[in-house]
N, C-alpha and C positions, 0 to 999 in steps of 0.2 A: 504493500500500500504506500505507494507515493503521497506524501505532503509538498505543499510550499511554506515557505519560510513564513508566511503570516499567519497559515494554519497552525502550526509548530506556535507562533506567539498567542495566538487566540488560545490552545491549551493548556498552557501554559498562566491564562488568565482565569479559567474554567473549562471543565473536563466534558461540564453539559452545553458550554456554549458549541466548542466545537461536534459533539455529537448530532448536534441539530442543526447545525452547519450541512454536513453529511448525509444527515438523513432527513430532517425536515427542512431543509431550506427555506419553502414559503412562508414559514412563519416569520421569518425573516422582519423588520419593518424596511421599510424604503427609506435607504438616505433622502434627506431633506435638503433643501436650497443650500443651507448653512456647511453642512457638511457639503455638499459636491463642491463648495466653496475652496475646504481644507483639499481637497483632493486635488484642484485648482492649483491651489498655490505651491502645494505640492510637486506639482508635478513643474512649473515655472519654478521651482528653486532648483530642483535638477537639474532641467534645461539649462540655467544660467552657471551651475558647478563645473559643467563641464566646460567653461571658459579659464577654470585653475590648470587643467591639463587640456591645454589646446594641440589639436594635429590628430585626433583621436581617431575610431571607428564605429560606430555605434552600431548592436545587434536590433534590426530592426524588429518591436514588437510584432508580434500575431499570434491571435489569440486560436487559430486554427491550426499552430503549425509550429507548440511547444518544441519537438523533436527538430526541427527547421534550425529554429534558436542554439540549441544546444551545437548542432552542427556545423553550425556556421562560427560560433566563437572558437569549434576546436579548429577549424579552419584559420581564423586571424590566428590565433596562439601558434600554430605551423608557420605560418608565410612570415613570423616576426613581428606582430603587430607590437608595436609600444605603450599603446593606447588604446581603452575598451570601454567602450561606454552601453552598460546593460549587457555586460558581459552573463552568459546564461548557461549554469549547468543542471543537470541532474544527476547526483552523484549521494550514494548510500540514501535510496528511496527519500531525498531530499531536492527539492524542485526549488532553485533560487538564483537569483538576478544581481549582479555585481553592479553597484550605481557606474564604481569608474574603478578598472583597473589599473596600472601604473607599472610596465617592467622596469625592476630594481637589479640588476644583475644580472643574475641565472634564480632571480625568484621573482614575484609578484608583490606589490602593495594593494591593500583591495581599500576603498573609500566610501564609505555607507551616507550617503549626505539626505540631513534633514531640515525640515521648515521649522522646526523648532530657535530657539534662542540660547537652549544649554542641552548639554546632555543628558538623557531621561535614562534610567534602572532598562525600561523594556529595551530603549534601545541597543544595549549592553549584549542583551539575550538575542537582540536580534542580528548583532555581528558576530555571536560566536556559534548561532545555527547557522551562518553564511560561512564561517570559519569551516565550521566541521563538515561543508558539503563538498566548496571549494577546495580544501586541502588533501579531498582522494585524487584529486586531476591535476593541482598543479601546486609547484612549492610556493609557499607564502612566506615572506617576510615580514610584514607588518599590517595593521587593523587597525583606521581612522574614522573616526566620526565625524563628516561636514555639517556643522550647523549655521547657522545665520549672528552674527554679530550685530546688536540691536541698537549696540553706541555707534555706528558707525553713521555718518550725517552726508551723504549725496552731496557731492560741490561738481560741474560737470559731469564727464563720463562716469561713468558706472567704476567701481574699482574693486572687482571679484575680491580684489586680495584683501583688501579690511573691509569687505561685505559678511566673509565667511572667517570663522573660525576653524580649526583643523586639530580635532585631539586621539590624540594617541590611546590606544584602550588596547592593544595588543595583549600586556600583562593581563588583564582582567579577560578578555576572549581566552587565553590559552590556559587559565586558571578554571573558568568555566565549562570546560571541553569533558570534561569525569561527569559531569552530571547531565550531559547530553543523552547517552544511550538512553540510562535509566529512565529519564521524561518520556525519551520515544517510545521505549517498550510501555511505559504503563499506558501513555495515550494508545495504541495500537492494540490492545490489549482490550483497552477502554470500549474503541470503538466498534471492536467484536461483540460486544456485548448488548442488552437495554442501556437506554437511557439513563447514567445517573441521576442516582439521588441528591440532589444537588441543593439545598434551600437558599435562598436570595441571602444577598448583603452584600460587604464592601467592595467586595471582586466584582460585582455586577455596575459599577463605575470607572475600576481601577485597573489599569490604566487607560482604557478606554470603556464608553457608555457602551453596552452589548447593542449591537443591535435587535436580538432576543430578550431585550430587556421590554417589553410589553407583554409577551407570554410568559415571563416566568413570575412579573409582579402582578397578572391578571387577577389573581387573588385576595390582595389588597384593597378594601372597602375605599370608598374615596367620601369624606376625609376620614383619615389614619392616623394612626401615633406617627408617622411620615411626614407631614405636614405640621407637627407641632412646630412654633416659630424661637426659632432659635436653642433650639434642643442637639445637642450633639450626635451625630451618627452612632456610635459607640452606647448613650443610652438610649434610642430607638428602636436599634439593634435588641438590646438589653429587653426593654418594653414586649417588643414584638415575640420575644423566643419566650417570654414567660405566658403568649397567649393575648397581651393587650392589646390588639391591634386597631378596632374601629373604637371608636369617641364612646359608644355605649359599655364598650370595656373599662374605661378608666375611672375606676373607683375615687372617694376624697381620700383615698390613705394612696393613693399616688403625690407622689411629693412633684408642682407644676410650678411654675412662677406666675405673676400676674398676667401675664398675657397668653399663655399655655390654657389658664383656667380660663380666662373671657373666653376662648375659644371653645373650650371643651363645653363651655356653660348654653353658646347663646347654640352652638349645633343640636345641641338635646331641647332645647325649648325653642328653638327657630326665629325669635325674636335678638334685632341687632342691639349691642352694648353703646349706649351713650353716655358723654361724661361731658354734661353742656360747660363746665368752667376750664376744661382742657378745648374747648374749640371755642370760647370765648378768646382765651389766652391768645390763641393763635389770630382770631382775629383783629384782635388791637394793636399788634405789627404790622399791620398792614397798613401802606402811605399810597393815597391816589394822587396821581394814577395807576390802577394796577395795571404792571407787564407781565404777562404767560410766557415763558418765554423757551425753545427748546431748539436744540441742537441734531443736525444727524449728522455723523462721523463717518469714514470710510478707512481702509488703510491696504497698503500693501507691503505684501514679503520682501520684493524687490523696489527699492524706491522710484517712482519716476519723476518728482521734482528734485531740483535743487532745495535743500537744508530740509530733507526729508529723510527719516529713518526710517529702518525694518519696524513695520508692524506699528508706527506710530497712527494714532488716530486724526484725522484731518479734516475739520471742518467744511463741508460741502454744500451747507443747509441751514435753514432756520426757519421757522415759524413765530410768529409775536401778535398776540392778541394781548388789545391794552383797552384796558376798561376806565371810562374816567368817571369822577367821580356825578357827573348826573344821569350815568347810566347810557350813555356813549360808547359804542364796542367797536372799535378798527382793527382792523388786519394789515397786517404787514410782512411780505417774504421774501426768500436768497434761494438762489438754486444754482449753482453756479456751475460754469461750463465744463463737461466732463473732458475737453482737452486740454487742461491748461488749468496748472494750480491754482482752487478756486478760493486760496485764504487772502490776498491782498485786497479780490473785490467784496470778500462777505466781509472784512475789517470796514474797511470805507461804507457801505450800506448800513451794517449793523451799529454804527457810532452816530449815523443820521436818523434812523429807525426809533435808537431807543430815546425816549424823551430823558431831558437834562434831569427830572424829579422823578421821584412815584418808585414804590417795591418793584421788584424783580422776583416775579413767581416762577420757580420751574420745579418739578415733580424729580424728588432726589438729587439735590441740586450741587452736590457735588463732582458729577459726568461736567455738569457745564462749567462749573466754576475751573475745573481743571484743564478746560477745553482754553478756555478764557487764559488761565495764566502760562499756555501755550505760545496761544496769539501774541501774549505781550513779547515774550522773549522772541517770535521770529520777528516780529516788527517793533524793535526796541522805540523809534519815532512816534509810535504809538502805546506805547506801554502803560502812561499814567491814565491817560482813558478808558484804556481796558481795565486794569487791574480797579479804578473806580467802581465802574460795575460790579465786582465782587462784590462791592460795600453795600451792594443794595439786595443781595438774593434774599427769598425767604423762601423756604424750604416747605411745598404742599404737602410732603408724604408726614410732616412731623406730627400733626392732629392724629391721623390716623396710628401712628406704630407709637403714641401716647395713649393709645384707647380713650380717643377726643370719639371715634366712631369705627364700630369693628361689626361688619356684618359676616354672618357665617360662610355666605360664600364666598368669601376670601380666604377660607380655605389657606389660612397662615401665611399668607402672602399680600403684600402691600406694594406691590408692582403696578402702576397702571392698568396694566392688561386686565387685574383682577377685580379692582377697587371698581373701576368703568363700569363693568358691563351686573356688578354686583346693584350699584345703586341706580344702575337704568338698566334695564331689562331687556325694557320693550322699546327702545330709542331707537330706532335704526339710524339715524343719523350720527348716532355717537357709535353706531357695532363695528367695530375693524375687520370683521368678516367679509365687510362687504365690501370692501376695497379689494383690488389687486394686489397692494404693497400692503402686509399686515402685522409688519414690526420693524423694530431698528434694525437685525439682522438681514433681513430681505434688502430694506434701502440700500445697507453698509453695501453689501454684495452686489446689489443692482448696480447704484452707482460706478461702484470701483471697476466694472464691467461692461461700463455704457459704451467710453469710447470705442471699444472694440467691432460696436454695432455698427453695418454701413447705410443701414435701413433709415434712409431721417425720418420717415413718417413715423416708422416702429418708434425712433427715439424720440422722438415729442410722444407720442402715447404714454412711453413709461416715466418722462419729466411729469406729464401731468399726472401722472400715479404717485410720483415722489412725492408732490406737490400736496395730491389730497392726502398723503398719510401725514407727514408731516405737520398740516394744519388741524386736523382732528385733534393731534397732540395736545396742543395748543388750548384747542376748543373744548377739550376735556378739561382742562383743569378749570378754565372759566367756570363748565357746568357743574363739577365739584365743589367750588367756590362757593356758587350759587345755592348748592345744596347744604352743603356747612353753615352757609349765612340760618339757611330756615331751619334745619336743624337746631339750629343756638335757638332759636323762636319756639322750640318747642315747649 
């Protein structure tokens, strides 16, 4: 029974993941936007690694013609190839792909390059399952991990060499190599067999979400000792193996903290928890004219502006609804152009937009504030105006994770997403369902991927998708606002 290297790491994470890999596949869920995103960048950190060892040859994927692969790189390794890029063996019923070879002598260097920013534990496992498959075919010298260097700041051309980092893990692959058999046999062994008995917990995250993770938590009542807010893994865990699992299991000799218990209380009676002098509180910070004010970010692995790093977040967007104080509501927006870094003209907009007075509302307002003291440092000319701004946030989610107002469908969460569609139901004007774009991750990834589009009608459709998500944003917090005010009326 042939493995590949990523099967070998998936058993390695869970014995039932990969058995149902194998044998129920459908249950499978479907990667999501977000993810083909990571696979995305993924696969563009590669591509651009291979500019460290340039002159190369690369084994061209197909996915109908595994044996092709393999044939063709014993082929480059004959005629003297220097350079191998998806270099592909199967060797001791191991199925695995060398990101970038490198001849060192009369032995090979092998280079595992990832989109990460440091070296991960899996990854570790998954150069010494590349070790142990590669070294029945050819001699190895040394085992490097390529990752991304996330200090590094774009000034002109691209510069691989303080892009990527480059570490040596050789010791640790050849240390690892005794414990290689033993894994194989028991997963092989494993997979002769039923299905393990396998019950949920930390592995079903670590080091990646399963994708079987919806079949194997199907059992999980919603809401669950899972959803308590701010309760650590380890006592959930604890909770859940003694039997507590749904809100009618948690007896008062569970020991909860205050927000633990609102929850646990208003699920069993159905009625939301209010504390009219915690949303009083929060409403006498507030100076009109009110600003709503929200950000959407984008980023990428590889930078394409100047004084852009790996993985920084880049402001693309904004939305601002500003309430004044006779009950006056304007709108105001930035979408900026997906060719062309769009932080100099959302600075210049954004400093005319917001009025000189009045609060600064945004919903967990430390994503914007920090977006904010971004913008200062890349446009130090403008710094003292930005950084002003800061002085004026006031923080929507704080009523709420004060138990100012905790309704049960919020379900331990005080995210937008959940707080919205708890206190309007039947809104369809406020339902993000109904939009095209129906989170920050979707925009993040749309955007970061617009330019690529050649289609301009397609790309005005999904500007003006950016557009309505982003302004709901916005438009949500106002109608929270609104409801907080009547709420205190109560």
């Amino acid at each position: 029974m042939t493995l590949s290297k990523s099967q070998y790491i998936r058993g390695l994470q869970c014995h039932k993941s990969l058995w149902l890999l194998k044998n129920r596949p459908e249950l499978r869920t479907k990667a999501d936007a977000q993810t083909e995103s990571l696979f995305e960048a993924g696969y563009s950190v590669g591509d651009t690694a291979k500019a460290l060892f340039p002159g190369g040859v690369e084994v061209v994927f197909d996915s109908g013609d595994f044996h092709g692969m393999t044939e063709k790189t014993k082929a480059l390794i004959e005629e003297g190839a220097e350079v191998i890029y998806e270099a592909t063996f199967k060797e001791r019923a191991i199925f695995a792909m060398a990101d970038i070879l490198v001849k060192n002598g009369d032995a090979w260097d092998m280079y595992e390059v990832k989109a990460s920013t440091k070296v991960k534990e899996y990854h570790r496992n998954d150069a010494a399952i590349q070790w142990y498959a590669l070294s029945n075919a050819i001699s190895l010298n040394r085992a490097y991990i390529v990752h991304i260097d996330n200090r590094y700041v774009r000034v002109g051309a691209l510069d691989v060499n303080s892009l990527f980092k480059i570490v040596d893990v050789t010791e640790t692959v050849k240390e690892r190599q005794s414990a290689i058999v033993p894994n194989l046999e028991q997963i092989r062994e494993m997979l002769q067999s039923d299905m393990p008995d396998i019950d949920i917990g930390g592995h079903c995250k670590d080091p990646h979400l399963c994708d079987f993770y919806k079949h194997c938590w199907q059992h999980i009542p919603s809401p669950s000792v899972f959803n308590l807010h701010r309760m650590s893994a380890k006592q959930k865990f604890g909770l859940y193996r003694q039997g507590i699992v749904g809100y009618p299991d948690i007896s008062d000799d569970v020991i909860l903290n205050g927000m633990q218990r609102v929850q646990v209380d208003t699920a069993k009676t159905g009625i939301p928890h209010i504390d009219k002098s915690v949303i009083q509180a929060f409403l006498e910070t507030l100076v009109y004219p009110i600003h709503f004010f929200d950000f959407e970010t984008f980023q990428n692995a590889i930078p394409r502006f100047d004084r852009q790093s790996p993985y920084e977040q880049i402001p693309f967007q904004y939305s601002l609804h500003i309430l004044h104080e006779d009950g006056k509501l304007e709108h105001k927006e930035f979408l900026g152009d997906e060719n062309s870094d769009p932080r100099d003209a959302l600075i210049a907009q954004m400093l005319r937009d917001i009025l000189p007075t009045g609060s600064i509302v945004a919903y967990n307002q430390s994503f914007e504030k920090k977006v904010i003291k971004k913008l200062a440092a890349f446009k130090p000319a403008r710094k003292e105006a930005l950084l002003a701004l800061n002085e004026r946030f006031v923080d929507l989610i704080v009523p709420f994770r004060k138990r100012g107002y905790y309704h049960p469908d919020f379900n331990g969460s005080f995210s937008l997403k959940s707080v919205l569609p708890a206190l309007f139901p039947d809104d369809e004007e406020l339902d993000y369902k109904k939009l095209d774009i129906q989170n920050g991750g979707m925009a993040m990834d749309t955007f970061a991927n617009l330019h690529r589009l050649k289609d301009k009608s397609k790309r005005e459709e999904i500007r003006s998708a950016l557009l309505a998500y982003c302004r709901l944003d916005t438009l949500a917090m106002v109608k929270l606002l609104e409801k907080l005010g009547g709420l205190h009326g109560v």
